[in-house]
PyMOL commands that place a pseudoatom at each C-alpha (Angstrom):
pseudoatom trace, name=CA, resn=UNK, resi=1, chain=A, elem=C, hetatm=0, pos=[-22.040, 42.233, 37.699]
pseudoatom trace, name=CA, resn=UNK, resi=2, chain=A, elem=C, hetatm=0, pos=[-22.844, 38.690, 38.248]
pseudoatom trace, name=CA, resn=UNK, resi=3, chain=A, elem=C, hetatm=0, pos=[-25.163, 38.641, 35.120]
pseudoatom trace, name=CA, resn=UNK, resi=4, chain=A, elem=C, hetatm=0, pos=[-22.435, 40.298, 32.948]
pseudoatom trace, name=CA, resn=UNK, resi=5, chain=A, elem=C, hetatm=0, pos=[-19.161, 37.820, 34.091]
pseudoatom trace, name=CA, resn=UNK, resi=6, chain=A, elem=C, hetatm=0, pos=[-21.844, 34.294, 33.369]
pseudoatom trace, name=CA, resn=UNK, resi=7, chain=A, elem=C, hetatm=0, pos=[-22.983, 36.037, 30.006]
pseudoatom trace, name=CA, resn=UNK, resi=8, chain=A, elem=C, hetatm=0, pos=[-19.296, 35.987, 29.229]
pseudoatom trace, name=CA, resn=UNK, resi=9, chain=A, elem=C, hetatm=0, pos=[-18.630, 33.017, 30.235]
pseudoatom trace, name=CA, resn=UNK, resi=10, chain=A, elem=C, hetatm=0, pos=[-21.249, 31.235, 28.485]
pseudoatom trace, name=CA, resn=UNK, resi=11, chain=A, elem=C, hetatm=0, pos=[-20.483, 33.289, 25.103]
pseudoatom trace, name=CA, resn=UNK, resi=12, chain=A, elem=C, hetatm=0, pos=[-16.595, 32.351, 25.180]
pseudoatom trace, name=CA, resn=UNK, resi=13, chain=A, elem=C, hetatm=0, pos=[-17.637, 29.021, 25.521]
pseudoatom trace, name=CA, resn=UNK, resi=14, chain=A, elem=C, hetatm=0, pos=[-20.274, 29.010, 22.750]
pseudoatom trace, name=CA, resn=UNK, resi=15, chain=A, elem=C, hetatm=0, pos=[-17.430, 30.818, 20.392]
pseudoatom trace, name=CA, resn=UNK, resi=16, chain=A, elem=C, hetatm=0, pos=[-14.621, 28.159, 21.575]
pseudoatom trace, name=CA, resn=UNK, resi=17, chain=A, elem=C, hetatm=0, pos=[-16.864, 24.986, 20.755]
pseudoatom trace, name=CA, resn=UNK, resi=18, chain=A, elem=C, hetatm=0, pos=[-18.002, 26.439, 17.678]
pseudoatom trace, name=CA, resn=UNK, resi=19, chain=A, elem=C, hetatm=0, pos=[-14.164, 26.849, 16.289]
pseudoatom trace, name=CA, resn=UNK, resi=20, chain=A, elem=C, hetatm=0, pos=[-13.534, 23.378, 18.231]
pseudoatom trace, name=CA, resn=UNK, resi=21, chain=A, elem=C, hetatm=0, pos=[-16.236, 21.771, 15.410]
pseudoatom trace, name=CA, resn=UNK, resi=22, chain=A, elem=C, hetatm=0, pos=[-14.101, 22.546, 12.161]
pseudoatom trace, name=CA, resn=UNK, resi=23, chain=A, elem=C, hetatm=0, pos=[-10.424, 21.160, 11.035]
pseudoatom trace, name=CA, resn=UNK, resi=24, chain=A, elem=C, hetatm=0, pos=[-8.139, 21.945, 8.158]
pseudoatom trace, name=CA, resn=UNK, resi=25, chain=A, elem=C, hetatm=0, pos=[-6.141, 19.789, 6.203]
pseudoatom trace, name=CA, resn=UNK, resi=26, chain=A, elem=C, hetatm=0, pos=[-3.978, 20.447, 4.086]
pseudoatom trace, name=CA, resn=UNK, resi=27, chain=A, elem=C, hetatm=0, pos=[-1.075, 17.990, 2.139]
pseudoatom trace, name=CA, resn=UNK, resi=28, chain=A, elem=C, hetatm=0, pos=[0.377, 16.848, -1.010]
pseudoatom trace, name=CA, resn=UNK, resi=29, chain=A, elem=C, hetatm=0, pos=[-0.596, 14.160, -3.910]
pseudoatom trace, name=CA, resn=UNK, resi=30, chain=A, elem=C, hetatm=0, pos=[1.626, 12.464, -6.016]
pseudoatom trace, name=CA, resn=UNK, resi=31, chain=A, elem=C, hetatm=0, pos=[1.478, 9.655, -7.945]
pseudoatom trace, name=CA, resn=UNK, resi=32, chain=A, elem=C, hetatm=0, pos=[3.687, 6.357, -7.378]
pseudoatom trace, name=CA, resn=UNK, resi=33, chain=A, elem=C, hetatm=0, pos=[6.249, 7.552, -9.917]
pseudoatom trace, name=CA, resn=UNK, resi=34, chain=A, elem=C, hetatm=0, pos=[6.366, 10.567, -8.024]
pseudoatom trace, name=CA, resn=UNK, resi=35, chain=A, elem=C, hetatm=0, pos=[5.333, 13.098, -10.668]
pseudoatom trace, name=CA, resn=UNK, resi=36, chain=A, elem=C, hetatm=0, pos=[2.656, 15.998, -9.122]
pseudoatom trace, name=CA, resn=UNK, resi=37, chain=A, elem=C, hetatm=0, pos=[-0.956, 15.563, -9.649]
pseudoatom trace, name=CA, resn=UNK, resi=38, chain=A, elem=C, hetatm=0, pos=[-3.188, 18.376, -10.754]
pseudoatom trace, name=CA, resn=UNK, resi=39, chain=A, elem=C, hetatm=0, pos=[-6.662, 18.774, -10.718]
pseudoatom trace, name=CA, resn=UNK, resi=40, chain=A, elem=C, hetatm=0, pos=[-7.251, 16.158, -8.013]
pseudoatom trace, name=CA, resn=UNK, resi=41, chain=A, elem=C, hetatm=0, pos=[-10.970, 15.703, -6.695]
pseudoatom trace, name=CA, resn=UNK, resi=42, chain=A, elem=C, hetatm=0, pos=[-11.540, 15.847, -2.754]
pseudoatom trace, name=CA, resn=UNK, resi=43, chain=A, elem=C, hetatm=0, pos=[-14.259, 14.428, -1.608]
pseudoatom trace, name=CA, resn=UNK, resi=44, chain=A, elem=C, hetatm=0, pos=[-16.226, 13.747, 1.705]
pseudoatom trace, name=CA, resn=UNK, resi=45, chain=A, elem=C, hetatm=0, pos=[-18.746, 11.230, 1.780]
pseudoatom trace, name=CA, resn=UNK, resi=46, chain=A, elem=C, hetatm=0, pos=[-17.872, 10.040, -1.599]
pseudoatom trace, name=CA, resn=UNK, resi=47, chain=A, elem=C, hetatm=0, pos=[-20.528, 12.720, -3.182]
pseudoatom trace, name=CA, resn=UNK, resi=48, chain=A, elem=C, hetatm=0, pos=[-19.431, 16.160, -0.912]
pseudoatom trace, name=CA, resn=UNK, resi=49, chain=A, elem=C, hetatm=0, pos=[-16.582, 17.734, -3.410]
pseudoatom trace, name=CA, resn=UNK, resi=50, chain=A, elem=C, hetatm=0, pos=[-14.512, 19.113, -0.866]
pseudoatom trace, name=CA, resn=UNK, resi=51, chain=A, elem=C, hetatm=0, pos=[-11.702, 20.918, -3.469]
pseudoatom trace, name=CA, resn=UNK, resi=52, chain=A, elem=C, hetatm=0, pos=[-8.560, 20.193, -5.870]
pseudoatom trace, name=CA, resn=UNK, resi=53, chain=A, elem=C, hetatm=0, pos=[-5.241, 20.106, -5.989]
pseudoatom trace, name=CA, resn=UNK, resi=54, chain=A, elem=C, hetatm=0, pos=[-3.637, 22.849, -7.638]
pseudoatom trace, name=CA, resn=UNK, resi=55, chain=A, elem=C, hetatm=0, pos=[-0.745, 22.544, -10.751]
pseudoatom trace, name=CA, resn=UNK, resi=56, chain=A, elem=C, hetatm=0, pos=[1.913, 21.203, -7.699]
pseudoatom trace, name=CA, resn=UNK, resi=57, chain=A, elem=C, hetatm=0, pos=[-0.459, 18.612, -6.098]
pseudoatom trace, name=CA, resn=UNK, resi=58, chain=A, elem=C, hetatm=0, pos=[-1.034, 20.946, -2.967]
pseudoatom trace, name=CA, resn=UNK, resi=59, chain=A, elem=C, hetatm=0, pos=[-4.758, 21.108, -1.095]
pseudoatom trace, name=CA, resn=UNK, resi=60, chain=A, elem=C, hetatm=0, pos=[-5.757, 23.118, 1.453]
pseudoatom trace, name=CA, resn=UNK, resi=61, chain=A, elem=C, hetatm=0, pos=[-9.221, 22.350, 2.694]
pseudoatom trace, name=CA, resn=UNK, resi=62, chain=A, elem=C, hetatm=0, pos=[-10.625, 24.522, 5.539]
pseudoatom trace, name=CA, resn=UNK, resi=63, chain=A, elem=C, hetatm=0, pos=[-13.840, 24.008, 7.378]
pseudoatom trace, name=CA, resn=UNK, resi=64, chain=A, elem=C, hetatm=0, pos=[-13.882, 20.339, 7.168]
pseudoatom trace, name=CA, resn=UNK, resi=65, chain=A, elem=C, hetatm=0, pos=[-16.164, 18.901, 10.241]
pseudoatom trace, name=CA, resn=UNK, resi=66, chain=A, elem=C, hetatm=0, pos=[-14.620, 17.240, 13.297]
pseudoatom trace, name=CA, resn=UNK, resi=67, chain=A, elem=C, hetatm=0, pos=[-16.412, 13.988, 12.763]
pseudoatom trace, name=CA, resn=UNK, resi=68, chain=A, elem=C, hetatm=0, pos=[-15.262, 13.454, 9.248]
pseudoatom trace, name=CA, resn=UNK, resi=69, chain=A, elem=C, hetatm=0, pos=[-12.518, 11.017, 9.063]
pseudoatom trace, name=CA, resn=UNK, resi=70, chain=A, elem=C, hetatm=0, pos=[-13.092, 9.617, 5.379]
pseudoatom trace, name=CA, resn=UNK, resi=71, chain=A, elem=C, hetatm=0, pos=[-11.468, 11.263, 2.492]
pseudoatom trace, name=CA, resn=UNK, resi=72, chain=A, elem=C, hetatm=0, pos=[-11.802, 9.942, -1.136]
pseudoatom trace, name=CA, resn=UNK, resi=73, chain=A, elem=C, hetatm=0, pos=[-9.225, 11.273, -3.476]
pseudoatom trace, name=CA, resn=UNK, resi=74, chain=A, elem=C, hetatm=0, pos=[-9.796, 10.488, -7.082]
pseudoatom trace, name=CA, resn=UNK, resi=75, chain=A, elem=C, hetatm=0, pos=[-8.508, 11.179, -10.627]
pseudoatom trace, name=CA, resn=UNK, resi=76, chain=A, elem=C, hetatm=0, pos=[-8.930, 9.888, -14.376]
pseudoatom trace, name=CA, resn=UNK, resi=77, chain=A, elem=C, hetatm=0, pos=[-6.062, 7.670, -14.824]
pseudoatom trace, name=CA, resn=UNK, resi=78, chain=A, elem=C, hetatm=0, pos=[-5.311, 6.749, -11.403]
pseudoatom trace, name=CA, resn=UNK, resi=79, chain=A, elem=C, hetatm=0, pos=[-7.040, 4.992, -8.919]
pseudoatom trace, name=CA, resn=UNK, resi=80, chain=A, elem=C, hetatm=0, pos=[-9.230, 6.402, -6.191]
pseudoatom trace, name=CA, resn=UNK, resi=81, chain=A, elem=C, hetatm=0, pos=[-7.636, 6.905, -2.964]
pseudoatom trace, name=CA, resn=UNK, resi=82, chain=A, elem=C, hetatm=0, pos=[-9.666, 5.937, 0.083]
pseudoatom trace, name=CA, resn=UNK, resi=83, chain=A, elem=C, hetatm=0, pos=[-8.329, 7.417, 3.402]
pseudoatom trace, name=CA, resn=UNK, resi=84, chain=A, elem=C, hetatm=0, pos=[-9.147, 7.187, 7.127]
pseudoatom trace, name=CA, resn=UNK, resi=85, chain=A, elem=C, hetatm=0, pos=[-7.909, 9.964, 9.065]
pseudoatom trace, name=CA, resn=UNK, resi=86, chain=A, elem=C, hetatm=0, pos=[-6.565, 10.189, 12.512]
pseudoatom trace, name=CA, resn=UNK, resi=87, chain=A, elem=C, hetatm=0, pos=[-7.820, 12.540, 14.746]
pseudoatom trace, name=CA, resn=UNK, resi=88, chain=A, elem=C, hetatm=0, pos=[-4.619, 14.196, 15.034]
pseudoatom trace, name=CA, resn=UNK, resi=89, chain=A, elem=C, hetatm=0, pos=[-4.026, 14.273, 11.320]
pseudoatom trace, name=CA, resn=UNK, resi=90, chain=A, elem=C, hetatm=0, pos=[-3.868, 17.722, 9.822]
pseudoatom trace, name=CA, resn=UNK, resi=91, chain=A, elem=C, hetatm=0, pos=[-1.010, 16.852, 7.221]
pseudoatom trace, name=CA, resn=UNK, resi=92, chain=A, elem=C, hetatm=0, pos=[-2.183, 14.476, 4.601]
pseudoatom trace, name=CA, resn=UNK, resi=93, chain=A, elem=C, hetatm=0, pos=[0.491, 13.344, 1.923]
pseudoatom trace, name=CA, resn=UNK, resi=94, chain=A, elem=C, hetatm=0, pos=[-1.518, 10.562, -0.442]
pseudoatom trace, name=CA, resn=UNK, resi=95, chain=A, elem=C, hetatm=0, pos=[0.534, 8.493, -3.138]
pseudoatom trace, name=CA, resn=UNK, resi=96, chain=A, elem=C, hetatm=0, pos=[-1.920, 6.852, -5.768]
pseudoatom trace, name=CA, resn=UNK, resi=97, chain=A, elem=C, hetatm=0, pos=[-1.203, 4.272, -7.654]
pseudoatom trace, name=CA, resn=UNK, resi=98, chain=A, elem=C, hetatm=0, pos=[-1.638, 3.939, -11.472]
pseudoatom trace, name=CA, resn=UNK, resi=99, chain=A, elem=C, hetatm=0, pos=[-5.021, 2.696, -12.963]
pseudoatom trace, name=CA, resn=UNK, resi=100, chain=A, elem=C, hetatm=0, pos=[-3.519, 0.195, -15.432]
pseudoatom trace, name=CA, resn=UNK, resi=101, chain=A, elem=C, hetatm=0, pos=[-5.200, -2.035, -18.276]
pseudoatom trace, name=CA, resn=UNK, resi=102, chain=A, elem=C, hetatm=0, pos=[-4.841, -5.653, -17.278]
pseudoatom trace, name=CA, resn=UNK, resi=103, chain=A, elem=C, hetatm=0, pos=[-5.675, -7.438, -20.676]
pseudoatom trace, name=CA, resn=UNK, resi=104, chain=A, elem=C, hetatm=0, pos=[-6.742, -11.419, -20.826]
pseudoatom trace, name=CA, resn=UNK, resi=105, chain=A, elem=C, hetatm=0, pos=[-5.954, -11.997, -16.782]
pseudoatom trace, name=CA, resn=UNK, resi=106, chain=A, elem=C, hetatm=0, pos=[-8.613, -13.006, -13.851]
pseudoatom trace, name=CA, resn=UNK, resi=107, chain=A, elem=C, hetatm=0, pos=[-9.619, -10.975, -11.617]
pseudoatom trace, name=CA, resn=UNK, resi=108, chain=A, elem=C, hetatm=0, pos=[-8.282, -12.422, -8.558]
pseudoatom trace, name=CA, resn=UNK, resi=109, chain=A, elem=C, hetatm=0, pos=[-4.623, -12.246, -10.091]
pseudoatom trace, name=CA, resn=UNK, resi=110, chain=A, elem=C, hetatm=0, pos=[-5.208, -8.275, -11.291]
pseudoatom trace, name=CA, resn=UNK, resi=111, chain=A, elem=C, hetatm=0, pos=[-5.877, -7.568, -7.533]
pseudoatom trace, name=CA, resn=UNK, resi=112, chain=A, elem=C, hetatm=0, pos=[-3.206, -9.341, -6.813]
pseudoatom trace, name=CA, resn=UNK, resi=113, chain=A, elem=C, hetatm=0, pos=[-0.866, -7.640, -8.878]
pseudoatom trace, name=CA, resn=UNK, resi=114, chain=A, elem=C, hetatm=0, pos=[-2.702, -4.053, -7.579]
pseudoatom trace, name=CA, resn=UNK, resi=115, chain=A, elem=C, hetatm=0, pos=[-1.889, -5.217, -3.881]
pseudoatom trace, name=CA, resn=UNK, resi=116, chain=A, elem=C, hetatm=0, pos=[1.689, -6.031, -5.066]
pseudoatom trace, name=CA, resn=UNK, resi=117, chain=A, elem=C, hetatm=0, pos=[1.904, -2.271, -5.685]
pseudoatom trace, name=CA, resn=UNK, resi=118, chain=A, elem=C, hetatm=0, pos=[-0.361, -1.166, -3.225]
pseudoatom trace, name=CA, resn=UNK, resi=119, chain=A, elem=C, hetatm=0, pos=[2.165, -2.857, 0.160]
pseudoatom trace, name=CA, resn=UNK, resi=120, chain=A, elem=C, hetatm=0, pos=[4.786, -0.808, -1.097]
pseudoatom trace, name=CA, resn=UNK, resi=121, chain=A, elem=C, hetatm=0, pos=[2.994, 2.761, -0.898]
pseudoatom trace, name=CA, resn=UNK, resi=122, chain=A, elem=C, hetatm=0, pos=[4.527, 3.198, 2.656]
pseudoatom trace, name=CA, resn=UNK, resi=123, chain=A, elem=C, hetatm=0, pos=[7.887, 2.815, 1.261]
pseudoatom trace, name=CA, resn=UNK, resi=124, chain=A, elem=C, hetatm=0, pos=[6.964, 4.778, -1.691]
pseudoatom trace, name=CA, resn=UNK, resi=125, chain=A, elem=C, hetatm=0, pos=[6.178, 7.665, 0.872]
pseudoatom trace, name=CA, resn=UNK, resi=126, chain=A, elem=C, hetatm=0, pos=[9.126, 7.579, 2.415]
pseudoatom trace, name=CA, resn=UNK, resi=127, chain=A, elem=C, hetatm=0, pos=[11.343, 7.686, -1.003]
pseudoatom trace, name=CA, resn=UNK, resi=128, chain=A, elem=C, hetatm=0, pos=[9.249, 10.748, -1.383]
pseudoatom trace, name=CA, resn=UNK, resi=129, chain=A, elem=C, hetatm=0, pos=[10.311, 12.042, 1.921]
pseudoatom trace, name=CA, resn=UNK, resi=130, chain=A, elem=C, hetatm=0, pos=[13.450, 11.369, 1.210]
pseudoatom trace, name=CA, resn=UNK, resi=131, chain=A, elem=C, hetatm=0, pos=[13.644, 13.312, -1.718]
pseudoatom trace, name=CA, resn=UNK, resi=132, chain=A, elem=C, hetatm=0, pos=[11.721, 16.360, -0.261]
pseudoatom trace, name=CA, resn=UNK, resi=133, chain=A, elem=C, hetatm=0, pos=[8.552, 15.773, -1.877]
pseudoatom trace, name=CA, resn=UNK, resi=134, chain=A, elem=C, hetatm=0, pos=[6.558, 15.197, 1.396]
pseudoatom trace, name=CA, resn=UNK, resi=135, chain=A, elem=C, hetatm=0, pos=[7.159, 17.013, 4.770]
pseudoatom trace, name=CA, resn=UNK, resi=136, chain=A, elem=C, hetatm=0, pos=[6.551, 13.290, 6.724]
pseudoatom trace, name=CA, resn=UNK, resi=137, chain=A, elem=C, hetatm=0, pos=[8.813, 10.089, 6.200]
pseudoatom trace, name=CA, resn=UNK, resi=138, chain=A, elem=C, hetatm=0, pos=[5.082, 8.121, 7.571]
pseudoatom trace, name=CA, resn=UNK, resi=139, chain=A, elem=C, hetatm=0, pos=[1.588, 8.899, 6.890]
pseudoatom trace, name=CA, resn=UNK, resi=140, chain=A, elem=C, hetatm=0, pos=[-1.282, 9.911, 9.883]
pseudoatom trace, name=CA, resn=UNK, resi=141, chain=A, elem=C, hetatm=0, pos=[-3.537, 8.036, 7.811]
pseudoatom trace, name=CA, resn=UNK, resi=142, chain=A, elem=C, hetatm=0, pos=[-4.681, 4.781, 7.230]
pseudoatom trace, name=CA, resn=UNK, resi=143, chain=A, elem=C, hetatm=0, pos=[-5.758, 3.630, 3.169]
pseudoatom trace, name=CA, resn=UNK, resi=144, chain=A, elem=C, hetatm=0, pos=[-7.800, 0.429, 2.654]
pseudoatom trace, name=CA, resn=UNK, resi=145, chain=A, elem=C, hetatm=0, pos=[-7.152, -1.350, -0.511]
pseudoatom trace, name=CA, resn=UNK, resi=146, chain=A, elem=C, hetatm=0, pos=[-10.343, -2.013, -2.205]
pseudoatom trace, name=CA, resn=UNK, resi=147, chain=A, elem=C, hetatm=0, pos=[-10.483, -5.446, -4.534]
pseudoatom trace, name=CA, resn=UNK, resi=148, chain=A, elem=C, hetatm=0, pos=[-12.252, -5.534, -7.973]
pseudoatom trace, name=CA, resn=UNK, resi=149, chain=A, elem=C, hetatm=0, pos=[-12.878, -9.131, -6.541]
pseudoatom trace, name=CA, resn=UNK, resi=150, chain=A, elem=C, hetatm=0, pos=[-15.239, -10.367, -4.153]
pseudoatom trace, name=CA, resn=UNK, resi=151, chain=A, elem=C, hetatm=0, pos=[-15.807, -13.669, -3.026]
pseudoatom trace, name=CA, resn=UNK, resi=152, chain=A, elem=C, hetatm=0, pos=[-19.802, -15.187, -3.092]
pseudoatom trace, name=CA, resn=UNK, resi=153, chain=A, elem=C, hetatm=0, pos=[-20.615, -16.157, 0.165]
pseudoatom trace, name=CA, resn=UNK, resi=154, chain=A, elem=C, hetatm=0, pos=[-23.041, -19.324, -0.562]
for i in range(1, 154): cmd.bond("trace and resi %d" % i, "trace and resi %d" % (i + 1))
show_as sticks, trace
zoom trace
């Protein structure tokens, strides 16, 4: 009886960890004018497509590992979302910004124009809250901006 009670034991266990090592997100893209993007690439480790958005914007991803906390969003036309994931982050609701053309400028001043728009995502997000785009007035997540510019370190 002893043998039979530990086996269980030990078999619950095994089941609960193995559920324990999986998430699922699921959320909402838009773009900063707030129009729905379609056909959105997920993708894990920047190589690992992961799935798209559907005509709405909506994702559902299931089976994503526990120690993933990177998520690359990317599009033609706008520009790729980087995102870091808390751990208690199953809602993700992404805004991306527009990939424009900046003709005849520097770099330095195109990403600063890009961070320009980039600082006001958060309020962006909650406009979109606001008007019952998003479920979440403030996103579990936290994006990087990444520069076309780089300083030499000499």
């Amino acid at each position: 009886m002893k043998k039979i009670v530990a086996t269980f034991i030990i078999v619950s266990i095994s089941i609960g960890s193995l559920h324990a090592q999986n998430k699922t997100i699921k959320g909402r893209i838009t773009s900063e004018f707030f129009e729905t993007m379609a056909g959105v690439s997920i993708l894990m480790n920047d190589t690992i497509e992961l799935g798209r958005t559907d005509l709405n914007g909506v994702f559902q991803i299931d089976n994503i590992p526990v120690s993933v906390n990177k998520i690359l969003f990317r599009v033609v036309g706008l520009e790729p979302a980087n995102i870091e994931l808390a751990d208690t982050c199953n809602e993700v609701e992404v805004i991306m910004m527009a990939s424009f053309t900046y003709d005849f400028k520097a770099l330095k001043k195109v990403d600063r124009l890009r961070m320009k728009r980039f600082k006001k995502l958060p309020e962006l997000h909650r406009e979109a809250f606001e008007k019952g785009l998003f479920k979440t007035d403030k996103a579990c997540y936290a994006q990087a901006f990444i520069p076309n510019y780089k300083k030499r370190k000499n």
